[in-house]
Backbone as JSON, one array per atom type, in Angstrom:
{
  "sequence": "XXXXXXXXXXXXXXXXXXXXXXXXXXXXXXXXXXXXXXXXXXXXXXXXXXXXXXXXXXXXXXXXXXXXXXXXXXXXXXXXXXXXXXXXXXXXXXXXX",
  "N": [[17.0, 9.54, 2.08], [14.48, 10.06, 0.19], [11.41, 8.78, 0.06], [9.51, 5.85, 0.09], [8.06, 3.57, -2.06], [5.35, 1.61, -3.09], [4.12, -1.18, -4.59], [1.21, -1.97, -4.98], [-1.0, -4.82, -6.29], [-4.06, -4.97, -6.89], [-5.28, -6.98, -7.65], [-4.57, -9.68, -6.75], [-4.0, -9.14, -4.12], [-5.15, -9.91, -1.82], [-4.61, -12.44, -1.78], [-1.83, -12.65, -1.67], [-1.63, -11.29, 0.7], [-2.04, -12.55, 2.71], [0.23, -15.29, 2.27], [2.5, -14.13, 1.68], [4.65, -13.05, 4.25], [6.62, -10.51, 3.5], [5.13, -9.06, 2.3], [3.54, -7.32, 3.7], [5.59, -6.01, 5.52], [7.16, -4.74, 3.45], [4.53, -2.75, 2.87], [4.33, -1.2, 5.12], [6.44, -0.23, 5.83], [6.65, 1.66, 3.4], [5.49, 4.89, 2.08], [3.96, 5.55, 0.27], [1.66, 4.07, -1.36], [0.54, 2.78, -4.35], [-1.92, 1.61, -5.03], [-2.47, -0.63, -7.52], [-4.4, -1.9, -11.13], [-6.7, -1.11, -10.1], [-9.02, -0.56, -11.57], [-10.1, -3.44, -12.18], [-11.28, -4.46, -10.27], [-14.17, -5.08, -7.85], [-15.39, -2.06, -5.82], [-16.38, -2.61, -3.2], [-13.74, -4.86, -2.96], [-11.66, -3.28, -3.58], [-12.15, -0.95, -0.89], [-11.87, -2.41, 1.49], [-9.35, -3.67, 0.57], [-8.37, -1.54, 0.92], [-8.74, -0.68, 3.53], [-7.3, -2.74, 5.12], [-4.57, -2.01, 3.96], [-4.03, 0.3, 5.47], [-4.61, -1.3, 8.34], [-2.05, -1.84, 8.44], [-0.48, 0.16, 8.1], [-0.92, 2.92, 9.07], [-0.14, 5.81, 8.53], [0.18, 5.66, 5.6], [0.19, 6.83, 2.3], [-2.71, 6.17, -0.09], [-2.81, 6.09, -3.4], [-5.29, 5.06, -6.06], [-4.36, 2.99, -9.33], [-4.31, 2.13, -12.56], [-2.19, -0.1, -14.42], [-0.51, 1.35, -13.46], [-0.18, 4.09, -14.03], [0.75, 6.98, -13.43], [1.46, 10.15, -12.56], [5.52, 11.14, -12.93], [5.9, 13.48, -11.13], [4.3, 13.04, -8.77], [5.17, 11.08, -7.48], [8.16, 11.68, -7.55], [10.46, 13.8, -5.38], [8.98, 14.23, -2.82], [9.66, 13.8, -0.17], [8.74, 12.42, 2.19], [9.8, 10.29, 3.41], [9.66, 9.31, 6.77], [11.62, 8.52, 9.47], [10.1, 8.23, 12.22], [7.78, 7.27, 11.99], [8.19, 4.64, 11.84], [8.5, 3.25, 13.85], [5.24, 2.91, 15.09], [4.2, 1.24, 12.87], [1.96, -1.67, 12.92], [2.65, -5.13, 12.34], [0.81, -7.03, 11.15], [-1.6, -10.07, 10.41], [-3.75, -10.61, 9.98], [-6.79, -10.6, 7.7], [-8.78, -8.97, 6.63], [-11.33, -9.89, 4.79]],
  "CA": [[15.93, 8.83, 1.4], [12.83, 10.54, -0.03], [10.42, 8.4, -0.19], [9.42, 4.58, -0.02], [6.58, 3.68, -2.71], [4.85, -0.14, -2.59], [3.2, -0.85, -5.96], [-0.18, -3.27, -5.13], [-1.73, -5.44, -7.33], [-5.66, -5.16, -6.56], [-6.05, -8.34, -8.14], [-4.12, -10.17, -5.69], [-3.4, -8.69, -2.94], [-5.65, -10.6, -0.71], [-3.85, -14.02, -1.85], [-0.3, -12.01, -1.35], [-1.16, -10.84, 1.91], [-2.0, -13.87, 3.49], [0.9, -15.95, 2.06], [3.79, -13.29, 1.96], [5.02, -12.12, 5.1], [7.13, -9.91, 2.78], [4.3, -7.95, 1.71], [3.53, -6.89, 5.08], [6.75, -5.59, 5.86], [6.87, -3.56, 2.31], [3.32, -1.97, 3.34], [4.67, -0.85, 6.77], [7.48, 0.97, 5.34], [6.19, 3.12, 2.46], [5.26, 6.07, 2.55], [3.61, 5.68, -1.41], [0.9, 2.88, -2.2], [0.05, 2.96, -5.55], [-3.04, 0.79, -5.73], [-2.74, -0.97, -8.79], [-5.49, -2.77, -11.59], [-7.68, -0.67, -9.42], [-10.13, -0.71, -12.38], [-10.08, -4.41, -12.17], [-11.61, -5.13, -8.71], [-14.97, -4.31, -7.72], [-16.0, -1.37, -5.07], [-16.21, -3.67, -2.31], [-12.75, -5.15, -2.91], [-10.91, -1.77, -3.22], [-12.4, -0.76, 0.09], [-11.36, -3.85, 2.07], [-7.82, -3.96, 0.68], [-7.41, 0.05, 2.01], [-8.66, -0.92, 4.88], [-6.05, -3.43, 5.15], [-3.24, -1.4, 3.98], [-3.89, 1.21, 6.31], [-4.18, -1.38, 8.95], [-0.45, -1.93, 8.69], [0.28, 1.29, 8.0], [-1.92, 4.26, 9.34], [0.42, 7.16, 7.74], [0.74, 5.4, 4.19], [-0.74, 7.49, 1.13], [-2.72, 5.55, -1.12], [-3.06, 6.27, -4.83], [-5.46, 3.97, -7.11], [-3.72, 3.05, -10.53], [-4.58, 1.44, -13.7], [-1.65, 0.37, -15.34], [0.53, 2.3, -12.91], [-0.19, 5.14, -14.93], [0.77, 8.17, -12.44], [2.49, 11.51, -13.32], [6.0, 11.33, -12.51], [6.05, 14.31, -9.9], [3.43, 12.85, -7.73], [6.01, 10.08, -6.91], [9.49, 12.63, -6.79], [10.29, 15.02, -4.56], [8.27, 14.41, -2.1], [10.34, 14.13, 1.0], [8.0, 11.45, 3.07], [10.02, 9.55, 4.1], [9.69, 9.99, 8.17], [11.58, 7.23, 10.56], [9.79, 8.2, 13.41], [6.52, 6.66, 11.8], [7.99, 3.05, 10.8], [7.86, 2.33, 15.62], [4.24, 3.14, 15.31], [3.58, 0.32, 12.77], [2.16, -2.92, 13.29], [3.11, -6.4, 11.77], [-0.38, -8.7, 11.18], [-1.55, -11.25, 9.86], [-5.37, -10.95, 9.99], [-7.34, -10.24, 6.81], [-10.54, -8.47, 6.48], [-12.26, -10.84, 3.74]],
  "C": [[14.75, 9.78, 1.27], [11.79, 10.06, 0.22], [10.31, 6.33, -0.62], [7.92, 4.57, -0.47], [6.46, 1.86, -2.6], [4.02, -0.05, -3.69], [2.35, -2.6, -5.35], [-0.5, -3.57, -5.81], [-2.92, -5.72, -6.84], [-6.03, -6.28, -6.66], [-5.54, -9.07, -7.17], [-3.36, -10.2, -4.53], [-3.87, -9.72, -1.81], [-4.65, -12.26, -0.72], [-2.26, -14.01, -1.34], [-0.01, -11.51, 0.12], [-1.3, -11.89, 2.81], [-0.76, -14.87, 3.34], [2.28, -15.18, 2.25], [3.97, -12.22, 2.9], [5.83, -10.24, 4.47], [6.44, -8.7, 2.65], [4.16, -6.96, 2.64], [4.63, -5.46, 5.6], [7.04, -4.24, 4.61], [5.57, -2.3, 2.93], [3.89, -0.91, 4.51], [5.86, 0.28, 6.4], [7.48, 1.7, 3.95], [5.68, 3.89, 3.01], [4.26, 6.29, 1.35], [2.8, 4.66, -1.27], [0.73, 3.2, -2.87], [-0.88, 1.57, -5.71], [-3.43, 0.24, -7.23], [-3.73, -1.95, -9.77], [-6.43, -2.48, -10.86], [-8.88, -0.33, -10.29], [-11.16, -2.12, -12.27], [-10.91, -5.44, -11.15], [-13.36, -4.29, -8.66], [-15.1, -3.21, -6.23], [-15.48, -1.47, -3.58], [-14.75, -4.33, -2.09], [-11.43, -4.14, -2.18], [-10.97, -1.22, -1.45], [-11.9, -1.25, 1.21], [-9.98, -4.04, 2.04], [-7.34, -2.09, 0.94], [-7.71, -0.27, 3.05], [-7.17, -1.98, 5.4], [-4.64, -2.89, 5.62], [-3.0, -0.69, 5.4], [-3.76, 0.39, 7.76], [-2.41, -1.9, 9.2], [0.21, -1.08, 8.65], [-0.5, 2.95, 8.09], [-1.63, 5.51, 8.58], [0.51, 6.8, 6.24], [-0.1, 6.44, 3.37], [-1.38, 6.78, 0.23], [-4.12, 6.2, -2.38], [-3.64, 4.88, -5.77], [-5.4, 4.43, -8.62], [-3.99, 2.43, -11.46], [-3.28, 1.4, -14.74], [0.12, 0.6, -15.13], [0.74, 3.36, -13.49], [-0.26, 6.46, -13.57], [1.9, 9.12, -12.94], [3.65, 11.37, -12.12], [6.35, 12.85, -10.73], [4.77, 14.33, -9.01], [4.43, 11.62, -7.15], [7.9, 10.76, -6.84], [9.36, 13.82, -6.14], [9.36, 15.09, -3.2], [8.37, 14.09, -0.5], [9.35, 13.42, 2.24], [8.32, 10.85, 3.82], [10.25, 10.07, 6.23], [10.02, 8.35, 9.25], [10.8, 7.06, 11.5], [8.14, 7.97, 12.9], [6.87, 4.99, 12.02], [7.42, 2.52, 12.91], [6.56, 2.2, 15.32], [3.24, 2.13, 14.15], [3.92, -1.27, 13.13], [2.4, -4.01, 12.45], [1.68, -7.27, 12.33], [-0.81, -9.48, 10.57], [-3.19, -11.63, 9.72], [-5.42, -10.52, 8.62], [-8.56, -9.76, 7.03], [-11.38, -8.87, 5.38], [-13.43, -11.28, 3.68]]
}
């Protein structure tokens, strides 16, 4: 495996992370966020939902996207994937809102 990417939706993430354990679990095992409709949100929002991410996933990378508009070879090749990160995350359930 290369690489595990997690495509966010800025716009509702906060409503997605509270309701879908799912999401959670995605977050935790990428290695890729692509912050998406990151035009869409204000400042303040953006900020709040990295904080977030990152708390579920301290090693994740995250990229904000409009669109999902990102140059193919920033998402191949890039050999991320690392098991010996996924022990070291956590599974929560708080929000920072």
């Amino acid at each position: 495996m290369d690489s595990v990417i997690c495509l966010v939706d800025a716009l509702y993430f906060k409503q997605s992370f509270r309701q879908q354990e799912e999401v959670h679990r995605q977050i935790a095992m990428a290695d890729l966020v692509l912050l998406n409709k990151a035009g869409d949100v204000d400042e303040k929002s953006l900020t709040v939902t990295r904080i977030n991410l990152q708390s579920l996933n301290p090693h994740v990378e995250i990229i904000q996207t409009n669109h999902a508009d990102i140059q193919h070879r920033q998402l191949l090749g890039r050999y991320a994937y690392r098991a010996d990160h996924i022990a070291s995350y956590r599974l929560i359930r708080r929000v920072i809102y």
